[in-house]
C-alpha positions in Angstrom: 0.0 0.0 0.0 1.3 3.3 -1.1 0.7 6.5 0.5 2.0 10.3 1.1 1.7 13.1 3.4 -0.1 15.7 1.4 -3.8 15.6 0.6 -4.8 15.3 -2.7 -5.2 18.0 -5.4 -8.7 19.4 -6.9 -7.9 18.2 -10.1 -7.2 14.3 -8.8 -9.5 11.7 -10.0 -12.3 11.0 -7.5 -10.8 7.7 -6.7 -8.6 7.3 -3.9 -7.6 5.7 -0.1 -7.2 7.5 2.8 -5.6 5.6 5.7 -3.8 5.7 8.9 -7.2 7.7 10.0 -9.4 8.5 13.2 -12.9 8.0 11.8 -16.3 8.9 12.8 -19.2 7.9 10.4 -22.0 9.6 12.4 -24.5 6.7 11.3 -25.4 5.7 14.3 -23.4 7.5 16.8 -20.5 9.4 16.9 -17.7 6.7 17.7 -14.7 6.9 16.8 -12.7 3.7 14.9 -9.5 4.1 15.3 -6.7 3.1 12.4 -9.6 3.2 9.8 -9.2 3.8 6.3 -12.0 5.3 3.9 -12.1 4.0 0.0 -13.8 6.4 -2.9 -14.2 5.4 -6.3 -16.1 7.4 -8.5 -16.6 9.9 -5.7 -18.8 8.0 -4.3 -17.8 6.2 -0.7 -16.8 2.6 -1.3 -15.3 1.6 2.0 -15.6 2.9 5.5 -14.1 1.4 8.6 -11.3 0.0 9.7 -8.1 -0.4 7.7 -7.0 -4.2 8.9 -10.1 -5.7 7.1 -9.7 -3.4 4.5 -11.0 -5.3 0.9 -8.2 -6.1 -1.1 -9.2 -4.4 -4.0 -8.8 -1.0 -2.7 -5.6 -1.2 -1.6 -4.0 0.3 -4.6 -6.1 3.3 -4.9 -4.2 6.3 -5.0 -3.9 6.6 -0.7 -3.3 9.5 1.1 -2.1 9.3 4.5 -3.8 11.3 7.2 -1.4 11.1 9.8 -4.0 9.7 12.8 -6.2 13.0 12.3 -9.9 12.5 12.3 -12.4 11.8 9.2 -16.0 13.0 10.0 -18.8 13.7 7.1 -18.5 17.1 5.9 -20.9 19.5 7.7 -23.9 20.5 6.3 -25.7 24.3 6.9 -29.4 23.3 6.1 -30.9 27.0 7.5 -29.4 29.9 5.5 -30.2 33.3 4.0 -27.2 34.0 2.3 -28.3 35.5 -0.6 -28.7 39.3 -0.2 -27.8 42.6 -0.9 -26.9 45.5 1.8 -26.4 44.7 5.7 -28.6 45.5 8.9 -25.7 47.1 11.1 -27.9 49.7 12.5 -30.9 47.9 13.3 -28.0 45.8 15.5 -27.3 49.4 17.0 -31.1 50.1 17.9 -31.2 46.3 19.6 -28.8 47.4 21.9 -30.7 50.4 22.7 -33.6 48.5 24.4 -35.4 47.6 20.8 -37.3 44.3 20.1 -37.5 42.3 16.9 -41.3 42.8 16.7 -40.6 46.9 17.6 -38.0 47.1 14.6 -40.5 44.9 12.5 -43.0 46.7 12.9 -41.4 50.6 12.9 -40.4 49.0 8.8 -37.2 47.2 10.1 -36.7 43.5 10.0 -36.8 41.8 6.8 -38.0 44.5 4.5 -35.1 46.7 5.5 -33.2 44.5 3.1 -35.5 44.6 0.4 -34.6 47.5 -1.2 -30.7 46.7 -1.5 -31.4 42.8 -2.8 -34.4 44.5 -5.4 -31.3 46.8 -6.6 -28.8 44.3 -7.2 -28.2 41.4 -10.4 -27.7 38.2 -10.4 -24.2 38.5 -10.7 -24.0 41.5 -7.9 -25.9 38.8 -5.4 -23.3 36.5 -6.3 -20.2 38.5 -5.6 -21.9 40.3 -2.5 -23.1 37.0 -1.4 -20.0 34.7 -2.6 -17.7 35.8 1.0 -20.2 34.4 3.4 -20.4 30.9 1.1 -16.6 31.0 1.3 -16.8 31.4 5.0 -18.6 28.2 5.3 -16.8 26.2 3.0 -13.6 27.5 4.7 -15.3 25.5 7.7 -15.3 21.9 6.2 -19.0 22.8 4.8 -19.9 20.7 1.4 -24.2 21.2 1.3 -25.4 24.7 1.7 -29.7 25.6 2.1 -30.3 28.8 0.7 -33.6 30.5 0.6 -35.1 33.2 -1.4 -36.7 35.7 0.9 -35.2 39.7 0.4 -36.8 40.4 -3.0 -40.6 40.2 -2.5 -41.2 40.7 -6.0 -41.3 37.8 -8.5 -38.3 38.6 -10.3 -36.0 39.4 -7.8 -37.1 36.5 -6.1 -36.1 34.3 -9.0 -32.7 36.6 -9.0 -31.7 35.0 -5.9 -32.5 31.5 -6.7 -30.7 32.1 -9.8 -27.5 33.7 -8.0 -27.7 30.7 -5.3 -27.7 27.9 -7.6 -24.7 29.8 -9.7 -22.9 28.9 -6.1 -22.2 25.2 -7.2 -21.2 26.3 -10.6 -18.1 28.5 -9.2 -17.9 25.9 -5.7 -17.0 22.7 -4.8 -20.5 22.8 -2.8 -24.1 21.4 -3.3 -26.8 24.1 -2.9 -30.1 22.9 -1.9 -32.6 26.2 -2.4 -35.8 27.0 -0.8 -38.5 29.2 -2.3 -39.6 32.0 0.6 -41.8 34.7 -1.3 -43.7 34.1 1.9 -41.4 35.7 4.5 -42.8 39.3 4.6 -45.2 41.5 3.3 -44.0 44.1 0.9 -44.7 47.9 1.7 -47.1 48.3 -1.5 -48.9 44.8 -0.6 -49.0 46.5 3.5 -52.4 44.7 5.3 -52.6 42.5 2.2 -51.4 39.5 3.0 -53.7 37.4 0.5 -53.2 39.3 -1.9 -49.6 39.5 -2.1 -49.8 35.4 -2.0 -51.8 35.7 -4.7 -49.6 38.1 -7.4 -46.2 36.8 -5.9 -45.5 34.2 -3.9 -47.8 31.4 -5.9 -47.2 32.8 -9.5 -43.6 33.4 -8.6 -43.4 29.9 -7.2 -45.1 28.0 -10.8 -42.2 30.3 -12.3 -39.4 29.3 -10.1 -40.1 25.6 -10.1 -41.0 25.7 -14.0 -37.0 27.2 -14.3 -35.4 24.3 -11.9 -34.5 27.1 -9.6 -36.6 25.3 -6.6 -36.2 22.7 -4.5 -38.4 23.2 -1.5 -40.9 25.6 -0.7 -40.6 27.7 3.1 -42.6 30.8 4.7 -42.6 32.5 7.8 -45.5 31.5 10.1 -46.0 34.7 12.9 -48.1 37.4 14.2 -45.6 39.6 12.2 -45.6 37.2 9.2 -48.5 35.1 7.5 -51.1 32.9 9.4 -51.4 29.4 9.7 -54.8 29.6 6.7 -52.2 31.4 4.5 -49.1 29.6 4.8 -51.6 26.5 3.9 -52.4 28.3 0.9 -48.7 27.9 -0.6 -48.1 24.5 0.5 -51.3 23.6 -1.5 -49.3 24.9 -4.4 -46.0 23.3 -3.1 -48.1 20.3 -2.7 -49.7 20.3 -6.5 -46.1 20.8 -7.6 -44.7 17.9 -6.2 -42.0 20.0 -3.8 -41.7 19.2 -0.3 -41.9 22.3 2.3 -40.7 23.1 5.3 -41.9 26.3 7.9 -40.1 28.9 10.1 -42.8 28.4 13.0 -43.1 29.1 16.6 -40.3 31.6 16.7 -42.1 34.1 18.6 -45.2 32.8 19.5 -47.0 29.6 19.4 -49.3 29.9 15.9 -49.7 26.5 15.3 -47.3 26.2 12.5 -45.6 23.6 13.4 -48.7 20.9 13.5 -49.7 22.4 10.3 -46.4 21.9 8.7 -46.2 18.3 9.8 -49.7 17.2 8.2 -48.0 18.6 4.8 -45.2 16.2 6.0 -42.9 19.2 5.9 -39.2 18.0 6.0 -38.3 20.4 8.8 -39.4 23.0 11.2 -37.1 25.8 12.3 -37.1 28.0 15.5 -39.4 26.5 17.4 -39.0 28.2 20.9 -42.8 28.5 21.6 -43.2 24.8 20.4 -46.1 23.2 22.7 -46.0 19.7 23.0 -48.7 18.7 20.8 -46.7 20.1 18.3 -43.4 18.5 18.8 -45.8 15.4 19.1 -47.3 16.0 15.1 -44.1 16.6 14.2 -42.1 13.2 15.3 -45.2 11.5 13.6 -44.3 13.4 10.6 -40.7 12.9 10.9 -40.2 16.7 10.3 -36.9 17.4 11.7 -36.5 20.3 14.3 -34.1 22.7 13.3 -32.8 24.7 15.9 -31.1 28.4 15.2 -28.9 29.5 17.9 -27.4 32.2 16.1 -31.1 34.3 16.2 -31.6 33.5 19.6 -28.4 35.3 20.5 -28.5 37.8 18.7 -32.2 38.4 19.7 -31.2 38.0 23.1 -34.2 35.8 23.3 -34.9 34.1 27.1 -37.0 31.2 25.8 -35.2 28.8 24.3 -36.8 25.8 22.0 -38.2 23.1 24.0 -35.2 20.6 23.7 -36.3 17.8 26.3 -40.0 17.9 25.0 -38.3 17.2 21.6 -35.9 14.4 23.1 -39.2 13.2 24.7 -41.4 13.1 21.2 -38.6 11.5 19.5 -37.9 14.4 17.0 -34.6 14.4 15.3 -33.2 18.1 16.3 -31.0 19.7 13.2 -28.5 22.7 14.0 -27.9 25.6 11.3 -26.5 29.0 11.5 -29.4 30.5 9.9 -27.2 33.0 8.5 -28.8 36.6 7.2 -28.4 40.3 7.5 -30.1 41.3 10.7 -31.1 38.3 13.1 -28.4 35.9 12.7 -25.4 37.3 10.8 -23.2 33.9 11.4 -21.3 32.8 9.1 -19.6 30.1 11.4 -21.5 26.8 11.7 -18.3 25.7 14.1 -19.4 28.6 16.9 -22.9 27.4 16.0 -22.5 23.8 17.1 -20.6 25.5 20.3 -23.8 27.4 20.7 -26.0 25.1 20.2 -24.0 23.2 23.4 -23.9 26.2 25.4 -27.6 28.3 24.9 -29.4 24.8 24.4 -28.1 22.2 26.4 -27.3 19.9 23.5 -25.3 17.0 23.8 -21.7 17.0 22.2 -23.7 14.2 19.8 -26.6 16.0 19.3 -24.9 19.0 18.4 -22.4 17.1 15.7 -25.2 15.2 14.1 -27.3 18.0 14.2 -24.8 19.5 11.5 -24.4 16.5 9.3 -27.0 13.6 9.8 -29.7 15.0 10.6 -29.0 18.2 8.5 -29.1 15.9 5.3 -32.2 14.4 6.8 -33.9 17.7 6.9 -33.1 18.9 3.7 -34.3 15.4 2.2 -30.8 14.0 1.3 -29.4 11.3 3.9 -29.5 9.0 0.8 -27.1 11.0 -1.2 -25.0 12.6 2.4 -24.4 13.5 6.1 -23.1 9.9 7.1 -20.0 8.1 5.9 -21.1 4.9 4.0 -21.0 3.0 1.6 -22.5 3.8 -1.7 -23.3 7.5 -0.7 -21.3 10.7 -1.8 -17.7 10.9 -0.5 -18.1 14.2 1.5 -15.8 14.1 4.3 -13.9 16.3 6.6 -9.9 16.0 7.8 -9.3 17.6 10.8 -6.8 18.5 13.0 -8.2 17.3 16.2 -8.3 13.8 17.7 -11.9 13.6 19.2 -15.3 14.7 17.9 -15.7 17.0 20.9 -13.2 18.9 19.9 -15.0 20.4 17.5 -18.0 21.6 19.3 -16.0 22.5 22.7 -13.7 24.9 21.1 -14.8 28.7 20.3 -13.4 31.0 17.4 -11.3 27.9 15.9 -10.7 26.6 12.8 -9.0 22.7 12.9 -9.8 22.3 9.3 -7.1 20.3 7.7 -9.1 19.0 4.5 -12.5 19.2 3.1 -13.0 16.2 0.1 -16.0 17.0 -1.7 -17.4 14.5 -4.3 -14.2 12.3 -3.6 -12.1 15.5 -4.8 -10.2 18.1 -2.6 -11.9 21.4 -2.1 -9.7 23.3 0.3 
């Protein structure tokens, strides 16, 4: 068996061994095996475990030696908003002064604040705005990024930035997953009308968008501040006639419902979720809607209630953990501090917290067929780092132990 001490190059064959490796697969739990070796051929994962049983014929792959570091599946950031134009600096200000999200929501703050920058910028100026908070992610051993629509609130902006996020895997070694979320906010010229704003945007908009391949699940907002439990129900209808799963931003602020609503659609996930009763977590583990939980916002909102963890354990909900990156609640770009916070502000375990990021991320987004584990016959997205135990990579805050990050059986960075 041949091998070397330097990772291998983007431009090597998606075939290849690495050996002489901590691994973690996160299938079941988050054990380590040590002296394990992990085949690829054809980027796809042909061998995971450990290296003494090792089948013959993938010993003379191409090997790379990884020196006793660790091998987890690359992590996945299935909550973002990274597509946008413009920042929300000041409306951070006027949250330190005393203000709450509803109070800057409701004085025209919030999400529409960002309207008018994303409504002003092309494709390609959403691209290279947008393109330093993908890198900042990636830079973090990230291979599959959620991004939602959201900021435009007009049809063809809208379509702009599902048009600029699926340019991401054209210029990336990443997989984008996007989300269609017309239904986030009311526009100022659609102000008190809520229907019909659903009805000239966010349902044409969506036929146009999924007609283009620009969509591959549909999300909304489901508050006081946001659109009601009868609306939302109105665009998963449509989500529903066009064959796309959905998934809800529910029980953020207050307890609307959304949740249970979500889960009779069989929504993949639900995020938020700090006013989450119990008879929602309960519709939602019948479901199998994944919880997604958003430390970032609850930080940064200073919130004091924090989602309902134990009455998830207790329901049997698989909880998901995502920086929920955007301009003005959660500006994270780090889904490492995340899985720290998640720790810290939620009480999640050190396992809870690491599949959060990678099985049960894929799970929410609909693809633990394709990712999020280390096994055989799925894609060979892994991670090398420089640590020698999972928890290593939740306990520490502010750094970086990326060594590799293989992507598709290729190196990315």
């Amino acid at each position: 068996m041949s091998g070397n001490n330097s990772l291998p190059t983007s431009d090597h064959p998606a075939n290849g061994l690495w050996r002489n490796a901590r691994l973690a697969t996160f299938s079941n739990d988050i054990a380590v095996t040590e002296d394990a070796a992990l085949a690829v051929v054809d980027g796809r994962i042909a061998y995971a475990g450990a290296e003494s049983v090792l089948p013959a014929e993938f010993a003379a792959l191409p090997a790379t030696d990884c020196q006793a570091r660790l091998i987890t599946p690359s992590l996945i950031d299935c909550h973002t908003h990274l597509v946008f134009g413009g920042d929300r600096a000041m409306e951070f200000e006027m949250r330190l002064s005393g203000a709450s999200y509803e109070e800057i929501a409701r004085a025209g703050g919030g999400i529409v604040s960002t309207v008018s920058a994303t409504r002003a910028l092309s494709v390609d100026q959403l691209v290279a705005e947008s393109l330093p908070r993908l890198d900042a992610l990636l830079s973090e051993g990230v291979s599959t990024v959620e991004i939602k629509s959201g900021y435009g609130l007009t049809v063809e902006t809208e379509l702009n930035m599902l048009r600029a996020a699926r340019h991401f895997s054209e210029i990336r070694p990443v997989r984008v997953v996007t989300s269609w979320l017309a239904a986030h906010a009311t526009p100022a010229e659609y102000k008190g009308r809520n229907g019909d704003y659903i009805r000239d945007v966010v349902l044409p908009g969506l036929d146009m968008a999924h007609a283009e391949g620009l969509v591959d699940a549909v999300d909304g907002f489901c508050e006081g501040i946001a659109f009601s439990v009868a609306e939302m129900r109105t665009v998963f209808d449509k989500a529903k006639e066009l064959g796309l799963p959905v998934k809800l931003h529910a029980e953020q602020l207050s307890n609307q419902g959304g949740a249970k609503m979500a889960a009779s659609y069989g929504a993949l996930s639900c995020e938020h979720l700090e006013y989450l009763d119990v008879e929602g977590a309960e519709a939602m583990a019948r479901a199998g809607t994944v919880a997604v939980l958003l430390p970032g916002a609850y930080y940064t909102l200073r919130e004091k209630q924090a989602p309902p963890v134990a009455a998830l354990r207790q329901a049997g909900v698989r909880i998901a953990l995502s920086t929920d990156c955007n301009p003005g609640t959660s500006p994270l770009t780090s889904l490492l501090l995340t899985l720290n916070m998640g720790a810290t502000l939620f009480s999640l375990t050190v396992e809870e917290c690491l599949a959060g990021a990678t099985r049960e991320a894929a799970r929410a987004l609909g693809l633990l067929h394709e990712t999020g584990t280390l096994e055989a016959g799925k894609s060979a997205d892994f991670t090398v780092w420089n640590v020698k135990r999972p928890a290593e990579l939740v306990y520490r805050i502010g750094f970086n132990p990326l060594h590799a990050r293989i992507f598709k059986g290729r190196k990315a960075s």
